[in-house]
N, CA, C and O atoms as a GROMACS GRO file, in nm:
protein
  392
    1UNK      N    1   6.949  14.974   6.689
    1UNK     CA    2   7.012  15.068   6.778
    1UNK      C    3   7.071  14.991   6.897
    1UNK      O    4   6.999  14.918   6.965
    2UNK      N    5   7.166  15.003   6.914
    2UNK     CA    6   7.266  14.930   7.026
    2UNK      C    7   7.222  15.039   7.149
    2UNK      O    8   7.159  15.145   7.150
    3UNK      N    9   7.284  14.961   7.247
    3UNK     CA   10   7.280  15.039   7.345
    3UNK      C   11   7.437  15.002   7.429
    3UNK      O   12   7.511  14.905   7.409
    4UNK      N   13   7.457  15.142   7.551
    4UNK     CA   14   7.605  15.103   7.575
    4UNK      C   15   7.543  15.018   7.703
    4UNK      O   16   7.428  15.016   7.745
    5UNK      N   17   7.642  14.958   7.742
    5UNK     CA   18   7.642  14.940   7.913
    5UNK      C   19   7.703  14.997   7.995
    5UNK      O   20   7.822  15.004   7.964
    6UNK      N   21   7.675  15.054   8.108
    6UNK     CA   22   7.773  15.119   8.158
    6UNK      C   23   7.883  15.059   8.236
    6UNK      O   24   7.873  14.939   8.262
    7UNK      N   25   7.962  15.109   8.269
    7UNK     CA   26   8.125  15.014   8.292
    7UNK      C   27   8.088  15.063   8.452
    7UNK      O   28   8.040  15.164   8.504
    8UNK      N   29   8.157  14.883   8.516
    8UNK     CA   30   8.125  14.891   8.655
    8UNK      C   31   8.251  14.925   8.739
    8UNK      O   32   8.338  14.839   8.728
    9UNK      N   33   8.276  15.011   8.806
    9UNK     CA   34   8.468  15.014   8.874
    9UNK      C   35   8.464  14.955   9.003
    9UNK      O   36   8.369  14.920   9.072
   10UNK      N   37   8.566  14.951   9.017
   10UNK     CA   38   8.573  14.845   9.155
   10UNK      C   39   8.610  14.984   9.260
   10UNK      O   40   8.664  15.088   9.220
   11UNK      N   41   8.566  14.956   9.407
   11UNK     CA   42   8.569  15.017   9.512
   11UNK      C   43   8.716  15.091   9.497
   11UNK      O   44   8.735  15.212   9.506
   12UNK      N   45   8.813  14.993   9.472
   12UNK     CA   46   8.981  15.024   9.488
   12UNK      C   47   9.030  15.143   9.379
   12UNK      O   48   9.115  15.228   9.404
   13UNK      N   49   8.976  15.133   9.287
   13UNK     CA   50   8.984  15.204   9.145
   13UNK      C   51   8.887  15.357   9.175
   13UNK      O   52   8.921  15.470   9.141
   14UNK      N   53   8.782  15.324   9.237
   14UNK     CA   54   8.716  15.441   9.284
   14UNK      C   55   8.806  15.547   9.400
   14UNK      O   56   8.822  15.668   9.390
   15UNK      N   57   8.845  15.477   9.482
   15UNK     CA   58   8.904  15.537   9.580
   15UNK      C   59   9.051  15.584   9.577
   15UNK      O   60   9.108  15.668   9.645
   16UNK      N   61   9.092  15.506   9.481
   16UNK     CA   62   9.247  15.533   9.395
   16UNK      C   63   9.249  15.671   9.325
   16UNK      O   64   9.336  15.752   9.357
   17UNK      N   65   9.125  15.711   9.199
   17UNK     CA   66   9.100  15.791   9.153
   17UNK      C   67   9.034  15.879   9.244
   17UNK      O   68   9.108  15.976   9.261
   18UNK      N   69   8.969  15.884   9.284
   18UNK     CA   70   8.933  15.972   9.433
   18UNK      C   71   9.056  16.064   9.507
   18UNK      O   72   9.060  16.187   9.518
   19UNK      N   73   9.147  15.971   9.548
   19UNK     CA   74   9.270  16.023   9.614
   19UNK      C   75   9.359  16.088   9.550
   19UNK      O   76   9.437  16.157   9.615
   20UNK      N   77   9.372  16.082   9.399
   20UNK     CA   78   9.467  16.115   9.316
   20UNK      C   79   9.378  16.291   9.302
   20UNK      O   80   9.435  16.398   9.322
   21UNK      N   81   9.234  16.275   9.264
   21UNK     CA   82   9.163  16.406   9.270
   21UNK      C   83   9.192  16.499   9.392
   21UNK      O   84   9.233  16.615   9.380
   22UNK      N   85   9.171  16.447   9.493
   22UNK     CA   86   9.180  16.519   9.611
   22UNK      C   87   9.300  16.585   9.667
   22UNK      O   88   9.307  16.693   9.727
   23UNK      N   89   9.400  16.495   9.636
   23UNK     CA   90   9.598  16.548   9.604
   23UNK      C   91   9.579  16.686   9.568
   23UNK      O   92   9.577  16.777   9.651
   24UNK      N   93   9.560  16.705   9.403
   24UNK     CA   94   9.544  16.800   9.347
   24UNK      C   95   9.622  16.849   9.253
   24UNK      O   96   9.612  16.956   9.192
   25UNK      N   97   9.756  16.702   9.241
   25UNK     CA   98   9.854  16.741   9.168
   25UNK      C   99   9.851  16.773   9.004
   25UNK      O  100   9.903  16.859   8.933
   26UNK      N  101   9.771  16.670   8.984
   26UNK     CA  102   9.705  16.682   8.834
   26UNK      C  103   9.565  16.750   8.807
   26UNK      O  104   9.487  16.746   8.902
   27UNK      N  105   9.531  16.797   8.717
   27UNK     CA  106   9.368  16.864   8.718
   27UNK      C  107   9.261  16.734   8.685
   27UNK      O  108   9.288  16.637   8.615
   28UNK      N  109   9.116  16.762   8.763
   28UNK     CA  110   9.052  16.691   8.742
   28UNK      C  111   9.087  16.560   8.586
   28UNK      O  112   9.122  16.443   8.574
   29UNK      N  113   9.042  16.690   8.485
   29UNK     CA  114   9.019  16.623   8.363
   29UNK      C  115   9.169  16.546   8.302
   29UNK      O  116   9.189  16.490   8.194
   30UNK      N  117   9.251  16.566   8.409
   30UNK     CA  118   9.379  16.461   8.321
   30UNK      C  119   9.394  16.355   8.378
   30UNK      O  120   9.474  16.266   8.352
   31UNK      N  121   9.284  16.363   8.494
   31UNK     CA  122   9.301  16.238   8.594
   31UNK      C  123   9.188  16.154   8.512
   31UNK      O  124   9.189  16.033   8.486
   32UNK      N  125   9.092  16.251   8.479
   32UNK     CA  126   8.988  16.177   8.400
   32UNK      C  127   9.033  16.090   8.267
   32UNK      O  128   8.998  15.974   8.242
   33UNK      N  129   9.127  16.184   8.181
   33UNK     CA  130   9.162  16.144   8.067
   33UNK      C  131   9.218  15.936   8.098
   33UNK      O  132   9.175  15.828   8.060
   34UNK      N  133   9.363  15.998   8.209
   34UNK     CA  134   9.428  15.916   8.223
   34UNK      C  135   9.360  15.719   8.244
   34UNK      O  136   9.396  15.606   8.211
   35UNK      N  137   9.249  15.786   8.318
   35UNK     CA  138   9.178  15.648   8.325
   35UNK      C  139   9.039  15.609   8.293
   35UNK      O  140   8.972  15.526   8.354
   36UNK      N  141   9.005  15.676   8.195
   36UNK     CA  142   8.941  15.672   8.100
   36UNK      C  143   8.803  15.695   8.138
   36UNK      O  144   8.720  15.624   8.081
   37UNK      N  145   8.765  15.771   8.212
   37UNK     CA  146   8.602  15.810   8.290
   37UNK      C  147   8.579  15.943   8.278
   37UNK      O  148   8.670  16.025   8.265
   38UNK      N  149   8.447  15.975   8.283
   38UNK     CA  150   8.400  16.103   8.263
   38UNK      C  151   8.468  16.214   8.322
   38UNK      O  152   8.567  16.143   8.341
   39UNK      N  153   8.506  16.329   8.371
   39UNK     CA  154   8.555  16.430   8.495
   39UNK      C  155   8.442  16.460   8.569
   39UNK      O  156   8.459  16.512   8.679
   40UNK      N  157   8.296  16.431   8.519
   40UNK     CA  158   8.215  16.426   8.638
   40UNK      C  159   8.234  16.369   8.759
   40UNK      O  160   8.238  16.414   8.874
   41UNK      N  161   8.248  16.235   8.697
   41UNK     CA  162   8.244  16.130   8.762
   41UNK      C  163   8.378  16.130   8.873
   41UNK      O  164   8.351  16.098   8.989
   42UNK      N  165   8.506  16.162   8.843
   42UNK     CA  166   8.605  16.171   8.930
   42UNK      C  167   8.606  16.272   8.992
   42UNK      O  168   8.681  16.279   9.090
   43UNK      N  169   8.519  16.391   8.954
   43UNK     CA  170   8.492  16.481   9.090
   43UNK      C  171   8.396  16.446   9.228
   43UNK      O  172   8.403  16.491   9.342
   44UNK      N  173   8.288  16.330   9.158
   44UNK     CA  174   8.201  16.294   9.185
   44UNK      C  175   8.240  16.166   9.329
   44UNK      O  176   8.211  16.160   9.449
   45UNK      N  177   8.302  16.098   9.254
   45UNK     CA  178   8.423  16.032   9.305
   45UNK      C  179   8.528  16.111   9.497
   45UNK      O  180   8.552  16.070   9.611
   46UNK      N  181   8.546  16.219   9.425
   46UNK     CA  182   8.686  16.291   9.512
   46UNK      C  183   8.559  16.398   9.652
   46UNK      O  184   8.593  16.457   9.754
   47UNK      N  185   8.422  16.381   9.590
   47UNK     CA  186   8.340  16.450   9.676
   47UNK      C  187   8.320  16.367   9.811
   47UNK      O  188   8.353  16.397   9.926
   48UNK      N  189   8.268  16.274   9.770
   48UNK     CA  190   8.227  16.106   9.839
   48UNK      C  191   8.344  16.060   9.906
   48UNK      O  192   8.294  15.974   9.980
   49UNK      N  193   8.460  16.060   9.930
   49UNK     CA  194   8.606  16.035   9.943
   49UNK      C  195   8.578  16.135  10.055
   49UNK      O  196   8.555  16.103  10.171
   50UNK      N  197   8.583  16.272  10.003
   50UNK     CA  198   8.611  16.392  10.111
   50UNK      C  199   8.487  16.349  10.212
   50UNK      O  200   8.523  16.331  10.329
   51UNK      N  201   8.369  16.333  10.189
   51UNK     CA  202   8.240  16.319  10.314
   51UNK      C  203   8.261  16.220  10.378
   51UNK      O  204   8.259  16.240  10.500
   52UNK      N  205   8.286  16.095  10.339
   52UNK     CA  206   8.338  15.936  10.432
   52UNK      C  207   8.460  15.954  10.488
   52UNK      O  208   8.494  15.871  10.572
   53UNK      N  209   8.543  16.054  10.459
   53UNK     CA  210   8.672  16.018  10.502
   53UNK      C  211   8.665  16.033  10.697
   53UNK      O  212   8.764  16.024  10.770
   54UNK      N  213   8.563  16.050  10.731
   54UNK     CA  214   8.599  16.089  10.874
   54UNK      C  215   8.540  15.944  10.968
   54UNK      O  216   8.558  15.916  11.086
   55UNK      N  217   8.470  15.878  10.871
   55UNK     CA  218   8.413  15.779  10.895
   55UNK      C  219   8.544  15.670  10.953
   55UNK      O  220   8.536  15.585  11.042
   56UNK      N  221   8.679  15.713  10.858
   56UNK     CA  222   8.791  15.582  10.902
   56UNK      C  223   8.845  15.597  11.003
   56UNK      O  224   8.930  15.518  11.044
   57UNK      N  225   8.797  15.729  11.084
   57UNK     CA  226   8.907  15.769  11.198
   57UNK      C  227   8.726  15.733  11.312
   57UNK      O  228   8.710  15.762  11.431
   58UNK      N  229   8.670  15.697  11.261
   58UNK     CA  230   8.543  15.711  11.392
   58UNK      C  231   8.592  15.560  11.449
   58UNK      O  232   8.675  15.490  11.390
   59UNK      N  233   8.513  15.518  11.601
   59UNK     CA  234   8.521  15.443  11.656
   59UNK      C  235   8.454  15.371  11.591
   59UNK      O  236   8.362  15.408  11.519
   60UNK      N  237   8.501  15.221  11.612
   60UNK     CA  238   8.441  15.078  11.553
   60UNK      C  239   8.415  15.006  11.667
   60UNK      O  240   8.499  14.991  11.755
   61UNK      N  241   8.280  14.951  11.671
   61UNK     CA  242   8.216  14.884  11.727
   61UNK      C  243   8.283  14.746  11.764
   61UNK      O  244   8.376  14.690  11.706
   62UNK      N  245   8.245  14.724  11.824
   62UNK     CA  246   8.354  14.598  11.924
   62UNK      C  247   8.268  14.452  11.889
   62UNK      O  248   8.154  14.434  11.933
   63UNK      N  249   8.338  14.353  11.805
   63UNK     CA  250   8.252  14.249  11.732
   63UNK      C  251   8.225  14.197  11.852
   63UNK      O  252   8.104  14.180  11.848
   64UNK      N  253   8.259  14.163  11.948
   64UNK     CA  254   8.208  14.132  12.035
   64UNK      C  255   8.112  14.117  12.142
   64UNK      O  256   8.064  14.028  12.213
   65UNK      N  257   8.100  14.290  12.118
   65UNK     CA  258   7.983  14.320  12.171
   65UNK      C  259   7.832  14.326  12.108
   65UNK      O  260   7.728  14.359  12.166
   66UNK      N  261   7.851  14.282  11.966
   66UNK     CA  262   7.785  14.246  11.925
   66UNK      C  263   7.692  14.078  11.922
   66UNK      O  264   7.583  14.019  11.917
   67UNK      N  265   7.795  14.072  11.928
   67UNK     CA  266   7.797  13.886  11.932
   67UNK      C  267   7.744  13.893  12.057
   67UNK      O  268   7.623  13.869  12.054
   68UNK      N  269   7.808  13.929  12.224
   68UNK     CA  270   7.710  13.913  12.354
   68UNK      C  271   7.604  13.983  12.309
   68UNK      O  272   7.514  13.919  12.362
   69UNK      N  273   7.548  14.071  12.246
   69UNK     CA  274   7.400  14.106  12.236
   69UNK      C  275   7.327  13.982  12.210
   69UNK      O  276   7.253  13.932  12.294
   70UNK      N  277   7.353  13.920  12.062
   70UNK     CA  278   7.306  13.827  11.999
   70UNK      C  279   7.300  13.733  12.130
   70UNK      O  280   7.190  13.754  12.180
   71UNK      N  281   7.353  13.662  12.187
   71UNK     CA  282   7.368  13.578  12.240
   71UNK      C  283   7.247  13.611  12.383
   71UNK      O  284   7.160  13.534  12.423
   72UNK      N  285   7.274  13.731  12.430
   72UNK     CA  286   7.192  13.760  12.553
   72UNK      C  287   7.020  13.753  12.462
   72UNK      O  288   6.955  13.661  12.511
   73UNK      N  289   6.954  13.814  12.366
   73UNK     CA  290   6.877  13.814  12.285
   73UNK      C  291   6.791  13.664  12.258
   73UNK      O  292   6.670  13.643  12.247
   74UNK      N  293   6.914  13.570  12.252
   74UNK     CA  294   6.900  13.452  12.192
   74UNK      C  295   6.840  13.342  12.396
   74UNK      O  296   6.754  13.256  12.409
   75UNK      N  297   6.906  13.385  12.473
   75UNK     CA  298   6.867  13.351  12.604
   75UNK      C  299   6.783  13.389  12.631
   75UNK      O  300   6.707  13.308  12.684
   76UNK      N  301   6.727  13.547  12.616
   76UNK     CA  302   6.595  13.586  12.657
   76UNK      C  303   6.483  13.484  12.595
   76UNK      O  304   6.407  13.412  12.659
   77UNK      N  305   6.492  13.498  12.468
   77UNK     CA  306   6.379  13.444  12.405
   77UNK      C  307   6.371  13.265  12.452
   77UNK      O  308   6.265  13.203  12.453
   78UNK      N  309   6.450  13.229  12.472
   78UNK     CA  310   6.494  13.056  12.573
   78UNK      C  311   6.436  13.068  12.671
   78UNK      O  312   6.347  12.989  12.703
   79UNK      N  313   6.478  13.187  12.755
   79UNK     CA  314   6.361  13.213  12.908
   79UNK      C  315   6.247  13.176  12.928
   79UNK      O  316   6.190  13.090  12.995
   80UNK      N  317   6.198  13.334  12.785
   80UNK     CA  318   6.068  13.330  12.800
   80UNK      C  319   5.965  13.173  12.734
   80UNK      O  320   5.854  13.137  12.771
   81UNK      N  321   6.065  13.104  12.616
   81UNK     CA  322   5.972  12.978  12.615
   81UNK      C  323   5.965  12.889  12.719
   81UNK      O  324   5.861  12.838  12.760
   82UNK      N  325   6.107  12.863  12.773
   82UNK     CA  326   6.059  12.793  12.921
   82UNK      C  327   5.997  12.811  12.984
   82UNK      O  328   5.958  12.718  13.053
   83UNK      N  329   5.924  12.995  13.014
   83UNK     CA  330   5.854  13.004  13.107
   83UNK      C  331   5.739  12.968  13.088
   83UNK      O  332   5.663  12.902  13.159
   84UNK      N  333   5.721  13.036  12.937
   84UNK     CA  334   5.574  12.922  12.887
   84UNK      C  335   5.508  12.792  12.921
   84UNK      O  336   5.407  12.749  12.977
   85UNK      N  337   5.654  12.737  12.836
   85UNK     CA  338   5.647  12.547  12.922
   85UNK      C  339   5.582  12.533  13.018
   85UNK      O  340   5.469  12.483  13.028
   86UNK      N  341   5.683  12.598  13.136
   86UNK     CA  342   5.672  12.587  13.262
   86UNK      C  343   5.493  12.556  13.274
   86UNK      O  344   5.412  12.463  13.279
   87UNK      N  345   5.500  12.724  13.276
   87UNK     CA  346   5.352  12.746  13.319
   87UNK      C  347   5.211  12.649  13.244
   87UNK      O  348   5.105  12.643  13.307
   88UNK      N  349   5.224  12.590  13.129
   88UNK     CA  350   5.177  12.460  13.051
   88UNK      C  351   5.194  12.362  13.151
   88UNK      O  352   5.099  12.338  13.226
   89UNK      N  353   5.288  12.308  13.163
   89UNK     CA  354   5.298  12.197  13.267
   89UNK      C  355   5.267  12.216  13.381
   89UNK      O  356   5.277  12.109  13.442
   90UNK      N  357   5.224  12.318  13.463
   90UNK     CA  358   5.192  12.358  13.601
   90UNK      C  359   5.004  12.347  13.572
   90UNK      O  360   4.934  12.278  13.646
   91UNK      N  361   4.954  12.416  13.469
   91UNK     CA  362   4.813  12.411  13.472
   91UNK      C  363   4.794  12.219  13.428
   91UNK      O  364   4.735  12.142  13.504
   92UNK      N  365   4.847  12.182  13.315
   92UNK     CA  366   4.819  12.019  13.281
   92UNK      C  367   4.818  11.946  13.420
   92UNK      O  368   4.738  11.856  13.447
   93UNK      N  369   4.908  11.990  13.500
   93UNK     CA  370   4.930  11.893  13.616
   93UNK      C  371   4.828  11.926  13.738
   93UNK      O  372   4.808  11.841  13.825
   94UNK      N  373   4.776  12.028  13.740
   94UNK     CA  374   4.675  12.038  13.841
   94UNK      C  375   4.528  12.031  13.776
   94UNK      O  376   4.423  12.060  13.832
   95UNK      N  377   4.546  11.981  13.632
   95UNK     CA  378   4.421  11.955  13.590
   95UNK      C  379   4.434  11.798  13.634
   95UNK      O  380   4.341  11.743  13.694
   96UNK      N  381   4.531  11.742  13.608
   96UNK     CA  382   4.543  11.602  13.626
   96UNK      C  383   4.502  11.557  13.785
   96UNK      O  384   4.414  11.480  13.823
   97UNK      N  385   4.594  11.633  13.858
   97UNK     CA  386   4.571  11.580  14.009
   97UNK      C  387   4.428  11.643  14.048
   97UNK      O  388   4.368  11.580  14.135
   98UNK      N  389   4.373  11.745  14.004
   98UNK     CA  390   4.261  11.801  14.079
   98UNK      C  391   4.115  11.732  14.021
   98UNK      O  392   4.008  11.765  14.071
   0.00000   0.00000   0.00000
């Protein structure tokens, strides 16, 4: 007994068929026919399309401001080992002189 595999689509092909569903010019199942996938699946497809779509118009985070997080994050934790140090070398040294 064989078994199938299932066929993997690429993001572009998803969202291609997605958009062509959501148009409305053709019916589901000829969009299905045409490129050879279930009509579940390209409704399934044109649902996921309709819920993210508001996602492309939302604000995008500023790489930058990401990057100064990282960076401020990356100083704190530098601080606080120096302060460690510090305070290491302040007790060693008054063990020494005292």
């Amino acid at each position: 007994m064989s078994q199938k595999k299932r066929r993997q689509h690429s993001a572009e092909l998803k969202a291609r068929i997605g958009l062509e569903a959501l148009k409305g010019i053709e019916p589901v199942t000829a969009i299905a026919a045409k490129y050879q996938v279930h009509p579940v699946q390209v409704s399934q497809w044109k649902k996921e399309l309709l819920e993210r779509l508001p996602e492309v118009f939302a604000r995008k985070a500023d790489p930058g401001i990401a990057e100064a997080a990282d960076r401020e994050a990356r100083l704190y934790q530098k601080i606080g080992q120096l302060e460690v140090e510090l305070d290491w070398l302040k007790k060693k040294s008054a063990e020494l002189n005292g």
